[in-house]
KOLSE-904625 format. One record per residue: y, x, z of N, C-alpha, C, CB in turn; residue number from 1; chain. Coordinates in steps of 0.2 Angstrom, whole numbers, plus 2048, in hexadecimal, padded with zeros to 3 digits. Glycine has a CB too. Layout:
N
REC n_v n_u n_w ca_v ca_u ca_w c_v c_u c_w cb_v cb_u cb_w rovex drenvex
REC   Y   X   Z    Y    X    Z   Y   X   Z    Y    X    Z   NUM       A
...
***
This chain:
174
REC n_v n_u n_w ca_v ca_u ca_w c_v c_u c_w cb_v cb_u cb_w rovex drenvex
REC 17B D86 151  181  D87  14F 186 D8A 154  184  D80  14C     1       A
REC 188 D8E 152  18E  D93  158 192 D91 159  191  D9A  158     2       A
REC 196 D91 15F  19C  D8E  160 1A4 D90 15A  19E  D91  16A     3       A
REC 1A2 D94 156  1A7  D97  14F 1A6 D91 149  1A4  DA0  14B     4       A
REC 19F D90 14A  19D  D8B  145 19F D86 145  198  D8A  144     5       A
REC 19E D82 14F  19E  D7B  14F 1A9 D7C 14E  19B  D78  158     6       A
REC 1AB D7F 152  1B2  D7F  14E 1B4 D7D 148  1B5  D84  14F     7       A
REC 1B2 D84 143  1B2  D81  13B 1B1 D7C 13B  1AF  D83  136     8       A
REC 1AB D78 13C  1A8  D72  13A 1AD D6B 13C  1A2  D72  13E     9       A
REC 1AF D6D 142  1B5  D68  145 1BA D6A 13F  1B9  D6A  14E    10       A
REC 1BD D6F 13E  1C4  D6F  13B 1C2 D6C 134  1C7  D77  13C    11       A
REC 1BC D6D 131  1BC  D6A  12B 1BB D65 12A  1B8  D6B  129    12       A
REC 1B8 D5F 130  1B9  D5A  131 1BE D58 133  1B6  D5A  133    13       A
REC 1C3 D5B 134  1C9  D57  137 1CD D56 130  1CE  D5C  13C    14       A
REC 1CC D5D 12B  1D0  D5C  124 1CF D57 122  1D0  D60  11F    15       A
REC 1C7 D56 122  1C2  D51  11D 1C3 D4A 11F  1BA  D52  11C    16       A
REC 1C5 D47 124  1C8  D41  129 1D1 D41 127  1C7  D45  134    17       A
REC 1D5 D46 128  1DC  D45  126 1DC D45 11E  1E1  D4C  129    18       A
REC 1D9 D47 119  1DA  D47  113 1D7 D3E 111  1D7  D4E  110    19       A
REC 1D2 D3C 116  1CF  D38  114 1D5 D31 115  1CA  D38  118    20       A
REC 1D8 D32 11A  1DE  D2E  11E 1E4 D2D 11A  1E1  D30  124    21       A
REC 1E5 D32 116  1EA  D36  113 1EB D2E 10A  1E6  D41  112    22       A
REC 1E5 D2F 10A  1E3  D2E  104 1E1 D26 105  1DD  D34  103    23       A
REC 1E0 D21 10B  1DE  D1B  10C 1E6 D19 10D  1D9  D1B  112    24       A
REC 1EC D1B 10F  1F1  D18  112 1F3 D19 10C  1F5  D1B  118    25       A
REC 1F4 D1F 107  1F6  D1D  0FE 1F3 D16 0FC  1F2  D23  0F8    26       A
REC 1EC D16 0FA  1E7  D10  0F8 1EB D0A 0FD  1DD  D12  0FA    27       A
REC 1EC D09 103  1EF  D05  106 1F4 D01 103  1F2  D09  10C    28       A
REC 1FA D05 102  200  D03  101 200 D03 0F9  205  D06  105    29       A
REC 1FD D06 0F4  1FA  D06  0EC 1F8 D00 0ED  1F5  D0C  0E9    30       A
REC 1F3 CFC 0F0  1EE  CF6  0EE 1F3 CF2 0EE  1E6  CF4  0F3    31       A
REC 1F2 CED 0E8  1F4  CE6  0E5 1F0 CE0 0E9  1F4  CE4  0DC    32       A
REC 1E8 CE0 0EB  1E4  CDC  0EE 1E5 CDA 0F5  1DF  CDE  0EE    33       A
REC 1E6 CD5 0F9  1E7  CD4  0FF 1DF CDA 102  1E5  CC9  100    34       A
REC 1DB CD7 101  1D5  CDA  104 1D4 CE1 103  1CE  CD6  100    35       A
REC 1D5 CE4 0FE  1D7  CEB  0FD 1DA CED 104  1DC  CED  0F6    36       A
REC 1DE CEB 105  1E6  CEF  107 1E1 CED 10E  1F1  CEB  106    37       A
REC 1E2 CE8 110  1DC  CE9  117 1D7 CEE 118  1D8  CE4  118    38       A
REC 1D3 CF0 114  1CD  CF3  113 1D0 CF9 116  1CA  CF3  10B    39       A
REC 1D6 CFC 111  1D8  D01  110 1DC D02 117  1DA  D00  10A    40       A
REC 1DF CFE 11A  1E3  CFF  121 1DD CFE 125  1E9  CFA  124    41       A
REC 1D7 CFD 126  1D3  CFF  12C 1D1 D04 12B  1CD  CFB  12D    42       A
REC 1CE D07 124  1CD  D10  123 1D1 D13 126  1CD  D14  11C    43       A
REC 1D7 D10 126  1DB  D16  127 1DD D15 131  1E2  D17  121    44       A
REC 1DB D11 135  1D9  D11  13B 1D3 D14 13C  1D8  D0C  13E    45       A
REC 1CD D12 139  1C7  D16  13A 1C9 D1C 13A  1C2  D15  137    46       A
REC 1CC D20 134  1CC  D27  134 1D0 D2A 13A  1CE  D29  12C    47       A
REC 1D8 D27 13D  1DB  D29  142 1D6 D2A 146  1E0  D26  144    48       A
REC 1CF D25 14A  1CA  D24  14E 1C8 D2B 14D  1C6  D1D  14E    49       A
REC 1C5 D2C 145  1C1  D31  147 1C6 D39 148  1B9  D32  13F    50       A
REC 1CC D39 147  1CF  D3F  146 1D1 D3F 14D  1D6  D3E  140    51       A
REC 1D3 D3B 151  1D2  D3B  15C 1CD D3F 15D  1CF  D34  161    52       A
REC 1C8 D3A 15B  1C2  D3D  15F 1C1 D44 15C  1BB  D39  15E    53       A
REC 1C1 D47 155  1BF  D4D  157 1C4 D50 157  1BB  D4F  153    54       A
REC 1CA D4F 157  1D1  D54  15B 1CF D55 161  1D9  D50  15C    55       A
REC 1CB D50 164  1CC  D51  16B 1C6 D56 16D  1CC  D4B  16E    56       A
REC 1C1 D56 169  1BB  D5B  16B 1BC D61 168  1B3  D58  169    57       A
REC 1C0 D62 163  1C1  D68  15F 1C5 D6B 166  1C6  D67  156    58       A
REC 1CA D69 169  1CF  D6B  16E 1CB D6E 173  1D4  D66  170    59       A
REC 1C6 D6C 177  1C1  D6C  17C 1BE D73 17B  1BB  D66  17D    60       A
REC 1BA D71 176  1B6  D76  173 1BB D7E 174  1B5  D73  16C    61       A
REC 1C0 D7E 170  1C4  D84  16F 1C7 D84 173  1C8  D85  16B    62       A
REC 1C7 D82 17B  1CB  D83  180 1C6 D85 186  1D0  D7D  181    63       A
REC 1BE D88 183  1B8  D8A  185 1B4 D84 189  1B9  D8F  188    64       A
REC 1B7 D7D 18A  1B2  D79  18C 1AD D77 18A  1B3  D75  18C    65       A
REC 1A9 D75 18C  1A2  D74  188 1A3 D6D 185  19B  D73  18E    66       A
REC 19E D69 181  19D  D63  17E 1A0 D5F 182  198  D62  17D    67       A
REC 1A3 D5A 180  1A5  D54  184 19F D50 183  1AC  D50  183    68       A
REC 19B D4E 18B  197  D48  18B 197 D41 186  198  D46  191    69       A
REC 19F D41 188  1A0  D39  183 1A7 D3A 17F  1A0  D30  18A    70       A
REC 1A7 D3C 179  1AF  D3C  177 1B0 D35 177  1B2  D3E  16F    71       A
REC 1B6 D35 177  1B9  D2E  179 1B7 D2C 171  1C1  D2F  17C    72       A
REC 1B9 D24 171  1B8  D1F  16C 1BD D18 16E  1B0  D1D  16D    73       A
REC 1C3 D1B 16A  1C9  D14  16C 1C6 D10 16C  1CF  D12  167    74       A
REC 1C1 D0E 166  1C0  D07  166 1B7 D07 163  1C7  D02  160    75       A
REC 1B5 D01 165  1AC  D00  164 1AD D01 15D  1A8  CF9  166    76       A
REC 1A5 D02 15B  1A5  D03  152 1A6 CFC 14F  19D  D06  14F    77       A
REC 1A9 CFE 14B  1A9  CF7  144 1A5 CF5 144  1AB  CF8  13D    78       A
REC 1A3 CEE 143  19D  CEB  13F 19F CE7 13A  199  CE7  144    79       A
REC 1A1 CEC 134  1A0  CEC  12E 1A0 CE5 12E  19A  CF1  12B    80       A
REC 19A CE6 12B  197  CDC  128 19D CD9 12B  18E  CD7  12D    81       A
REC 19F CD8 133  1A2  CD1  134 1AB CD2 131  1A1  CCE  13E    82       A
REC 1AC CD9 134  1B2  CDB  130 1B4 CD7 128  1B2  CE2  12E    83       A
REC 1AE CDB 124  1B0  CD8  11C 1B0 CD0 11C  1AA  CDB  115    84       A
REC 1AC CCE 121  1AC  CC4  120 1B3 CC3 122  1A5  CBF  127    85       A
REC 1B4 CC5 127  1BB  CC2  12B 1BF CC2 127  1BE  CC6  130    86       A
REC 1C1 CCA 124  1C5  CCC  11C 1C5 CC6 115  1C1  CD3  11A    87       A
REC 1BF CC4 114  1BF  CC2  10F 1BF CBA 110  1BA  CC5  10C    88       A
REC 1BE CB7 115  1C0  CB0  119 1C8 CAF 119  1BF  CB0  122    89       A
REC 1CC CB5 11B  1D3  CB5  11B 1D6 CB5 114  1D5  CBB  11F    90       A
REC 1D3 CB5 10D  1D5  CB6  108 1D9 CAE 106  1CE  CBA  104    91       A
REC 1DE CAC 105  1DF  CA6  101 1DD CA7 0FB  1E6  CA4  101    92       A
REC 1DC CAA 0F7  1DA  CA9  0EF 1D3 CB2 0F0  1E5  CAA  0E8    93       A
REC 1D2 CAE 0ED  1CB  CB4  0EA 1CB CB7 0E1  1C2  CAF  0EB    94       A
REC 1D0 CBD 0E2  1D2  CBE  0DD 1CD CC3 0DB  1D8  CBF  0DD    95       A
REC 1CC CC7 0D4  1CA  CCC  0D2 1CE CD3 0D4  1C8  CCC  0CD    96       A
REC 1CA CD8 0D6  1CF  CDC  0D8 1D4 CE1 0CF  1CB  CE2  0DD    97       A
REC 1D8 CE4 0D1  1D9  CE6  0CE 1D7 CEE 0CD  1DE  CE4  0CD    98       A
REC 1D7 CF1 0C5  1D2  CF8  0C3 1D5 CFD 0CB  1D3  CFE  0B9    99       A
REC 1DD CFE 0CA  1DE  D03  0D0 1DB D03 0D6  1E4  D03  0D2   100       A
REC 1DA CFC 0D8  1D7  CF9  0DE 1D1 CFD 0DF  1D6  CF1  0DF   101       A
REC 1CE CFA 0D9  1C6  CFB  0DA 1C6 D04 0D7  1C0  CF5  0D3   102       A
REC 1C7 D07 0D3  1C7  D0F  0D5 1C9 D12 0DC  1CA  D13  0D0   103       A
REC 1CE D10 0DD  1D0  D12  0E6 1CA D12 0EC  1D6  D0B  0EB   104       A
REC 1C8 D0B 0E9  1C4  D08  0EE 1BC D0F 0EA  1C4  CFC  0ED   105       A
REC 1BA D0F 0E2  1B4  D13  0E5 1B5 D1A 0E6  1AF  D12  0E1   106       A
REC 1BC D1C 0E9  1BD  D21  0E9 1BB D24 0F0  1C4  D22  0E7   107       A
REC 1BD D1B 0F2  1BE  D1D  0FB 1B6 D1D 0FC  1C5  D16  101   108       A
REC 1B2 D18 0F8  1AC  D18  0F8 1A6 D21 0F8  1AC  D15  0F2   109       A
REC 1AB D24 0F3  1A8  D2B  0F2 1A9 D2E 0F7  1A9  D2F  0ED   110       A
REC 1B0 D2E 0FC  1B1  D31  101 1AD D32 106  1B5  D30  102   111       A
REC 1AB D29 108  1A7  D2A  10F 1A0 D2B 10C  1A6  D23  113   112       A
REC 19D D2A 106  196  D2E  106 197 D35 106  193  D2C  0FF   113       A
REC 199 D39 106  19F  D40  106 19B D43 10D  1A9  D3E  108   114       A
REC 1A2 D3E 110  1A2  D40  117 19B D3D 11C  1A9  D3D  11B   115       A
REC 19A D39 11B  193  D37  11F 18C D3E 11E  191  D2E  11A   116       A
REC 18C D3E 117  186  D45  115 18A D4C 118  185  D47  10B   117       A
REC 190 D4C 11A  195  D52  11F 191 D51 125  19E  D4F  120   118       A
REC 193 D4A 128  18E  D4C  12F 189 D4C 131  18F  D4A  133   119       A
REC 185 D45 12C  17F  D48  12D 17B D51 12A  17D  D43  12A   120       A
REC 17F D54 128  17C  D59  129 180 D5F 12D  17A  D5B  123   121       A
REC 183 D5D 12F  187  D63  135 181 D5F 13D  195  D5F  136   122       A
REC 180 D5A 13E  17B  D5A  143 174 D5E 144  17A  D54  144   123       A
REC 16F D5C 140  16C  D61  141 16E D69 143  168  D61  13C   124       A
REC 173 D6B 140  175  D72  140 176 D75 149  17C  D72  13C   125       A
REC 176 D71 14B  17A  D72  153 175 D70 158  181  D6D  154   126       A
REC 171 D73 15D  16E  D74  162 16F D70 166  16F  D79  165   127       A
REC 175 D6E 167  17A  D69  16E 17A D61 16C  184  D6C  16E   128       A
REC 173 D5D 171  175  D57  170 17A D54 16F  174  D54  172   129       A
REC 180 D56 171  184  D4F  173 186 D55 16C  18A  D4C  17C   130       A
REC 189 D59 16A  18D  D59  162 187 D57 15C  190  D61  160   131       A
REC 17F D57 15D  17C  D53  15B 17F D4B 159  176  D54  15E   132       A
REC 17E D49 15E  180  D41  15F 186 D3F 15D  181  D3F  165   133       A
REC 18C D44 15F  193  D42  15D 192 D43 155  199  D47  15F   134       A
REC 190 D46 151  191  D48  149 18B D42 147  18F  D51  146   135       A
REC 186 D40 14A  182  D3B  148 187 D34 147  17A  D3B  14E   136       A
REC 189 D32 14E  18E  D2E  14F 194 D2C 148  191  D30  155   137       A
REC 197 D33 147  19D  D34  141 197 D2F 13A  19E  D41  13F   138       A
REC 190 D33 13B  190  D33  134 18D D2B 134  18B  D3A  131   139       A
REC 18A D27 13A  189  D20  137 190 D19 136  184  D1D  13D   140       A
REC 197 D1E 139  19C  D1B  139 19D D1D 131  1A0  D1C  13F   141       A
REC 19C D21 12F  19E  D22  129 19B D1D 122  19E  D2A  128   142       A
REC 194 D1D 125  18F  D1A  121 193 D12 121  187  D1A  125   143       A
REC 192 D0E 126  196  D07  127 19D D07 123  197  D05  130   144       A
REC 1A2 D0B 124  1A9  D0D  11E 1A8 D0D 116  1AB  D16  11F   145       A
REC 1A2 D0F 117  19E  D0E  10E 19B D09 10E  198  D14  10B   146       A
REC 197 D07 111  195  CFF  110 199 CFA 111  18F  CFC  115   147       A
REC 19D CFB 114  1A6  CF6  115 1AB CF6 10C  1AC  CFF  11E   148       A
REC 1AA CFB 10B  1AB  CFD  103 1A9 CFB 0FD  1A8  D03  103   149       A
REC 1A3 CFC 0FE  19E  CF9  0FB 19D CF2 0F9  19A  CFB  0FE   150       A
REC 19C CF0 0FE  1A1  CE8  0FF 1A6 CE8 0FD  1A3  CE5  106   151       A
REC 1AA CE9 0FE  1B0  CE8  0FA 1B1 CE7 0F3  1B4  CEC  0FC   152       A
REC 1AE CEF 0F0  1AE  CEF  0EA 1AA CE8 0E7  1AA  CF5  0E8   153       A
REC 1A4 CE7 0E8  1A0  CE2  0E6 1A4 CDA 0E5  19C  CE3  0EB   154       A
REC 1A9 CD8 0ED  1AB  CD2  0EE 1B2 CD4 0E8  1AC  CCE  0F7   155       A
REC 1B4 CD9 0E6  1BC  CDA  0E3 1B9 CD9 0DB  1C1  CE3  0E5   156       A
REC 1B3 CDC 0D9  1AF  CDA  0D2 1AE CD5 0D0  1AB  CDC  0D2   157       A
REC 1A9 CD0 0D5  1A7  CCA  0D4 1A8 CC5 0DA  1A0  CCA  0D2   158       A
REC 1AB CC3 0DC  1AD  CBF  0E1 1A7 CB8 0E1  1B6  CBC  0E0   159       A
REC 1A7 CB6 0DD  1A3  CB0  0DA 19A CB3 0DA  1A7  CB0  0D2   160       A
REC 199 CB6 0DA  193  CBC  0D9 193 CBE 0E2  198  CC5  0D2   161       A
REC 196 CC1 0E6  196  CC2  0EB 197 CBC 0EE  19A  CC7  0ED   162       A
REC 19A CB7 0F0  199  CB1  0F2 191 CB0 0F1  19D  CAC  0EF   163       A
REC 190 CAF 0EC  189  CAC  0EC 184 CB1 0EE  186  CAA  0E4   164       A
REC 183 CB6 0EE  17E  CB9  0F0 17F CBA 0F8  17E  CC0  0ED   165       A
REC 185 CB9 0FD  184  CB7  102 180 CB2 106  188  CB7  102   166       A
REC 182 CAE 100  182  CA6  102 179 CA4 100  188  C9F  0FD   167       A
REC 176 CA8 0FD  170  CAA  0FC 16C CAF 100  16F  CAC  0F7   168       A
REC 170 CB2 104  16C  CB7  10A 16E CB3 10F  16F  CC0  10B   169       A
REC 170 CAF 111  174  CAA  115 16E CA5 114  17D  CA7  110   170       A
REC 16C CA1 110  164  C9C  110 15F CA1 10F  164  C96  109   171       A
REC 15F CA7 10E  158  CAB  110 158 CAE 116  156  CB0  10B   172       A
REC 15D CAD 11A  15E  CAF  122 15C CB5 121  159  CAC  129   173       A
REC 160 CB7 11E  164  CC1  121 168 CC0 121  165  CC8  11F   174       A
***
């Protein structure tokens, strides 16, 4: 991939990150669900996370620097799983979500499966380990955003249903 390409690639990624943000801080302040509206204000830190980091390599890049060894990373990756437990611990009542909630929510679902198949195929494309690595990285944080989702939908469907299946992977130790 040529340094024209990896640019485009950045800048598309930047849109596909802001439109993503764009669209989580709506779902944000739209959700009626406690757990939604959480859900939905971490997407929309993660996505400022990923909109840094690649502001900041898109800028390098077009200012003829080479790859940065290590873009920066405000903060360690999410671990999903314990997030949604935390989230759904904090809940006083375990309500069903409501329909707007849950289309938002499998909107925001479609998105990250989206963007995740975005970067996983923008890495192979590119010669340069470390932009190998950085778009690999984009794309397993995008994956955990969709399993984070995913979860959600599930516990906002059946709460009662998702309890128990926990609490059953929970006595089969996983």
């Amino acid at each position: 991939m040529s340094q024209t390409d990896l640019h485009t690639a950045l800048g598309q990624a930047l849109e596909i990150e802001n439109r993503g943000k764009a669209f989580y801080a709506e779902a944000r302040d739209a959700c009626r669900h406690t757990l939604g509206k959480k859900i939905f204000a971490h997407l929309v830190q993660e996505e400022d996370s990923h909109i840094a980091r690649i502001s900041e390599v898109y800028k390098l890049l077009k200012s003829g620097a080479r790859w940065p060894e290590n873009p920066r990373h405000p903060h360690p990756p999410t671990d999903t799983a314990r997030l949604f437990d935390q989230l759904v611990q904090a809940q006083a009542r375990h309500l069903k979500g409501k329909t707007d909630d849950l289309k938002a929510l499998e909107t925001a679902q479609t998105f990250e499966l989206k963007n995740e198949q975005f970067y996983r195929d923008l890495s192979p494309q590119t010669r340069d380990r470390l932009a190998r690595e950085f778009f690999e990285r984009l794309a397993q944080e995008e994956r955990g955003h969709y399993l984070l989702v995913t979860d959600t939908i599930a516990y906002l469907v059946a709460p009662e249903q998702w309890f128990a299946e926990k609490e059953k992977a929970h006595l089969d130790g996983a």
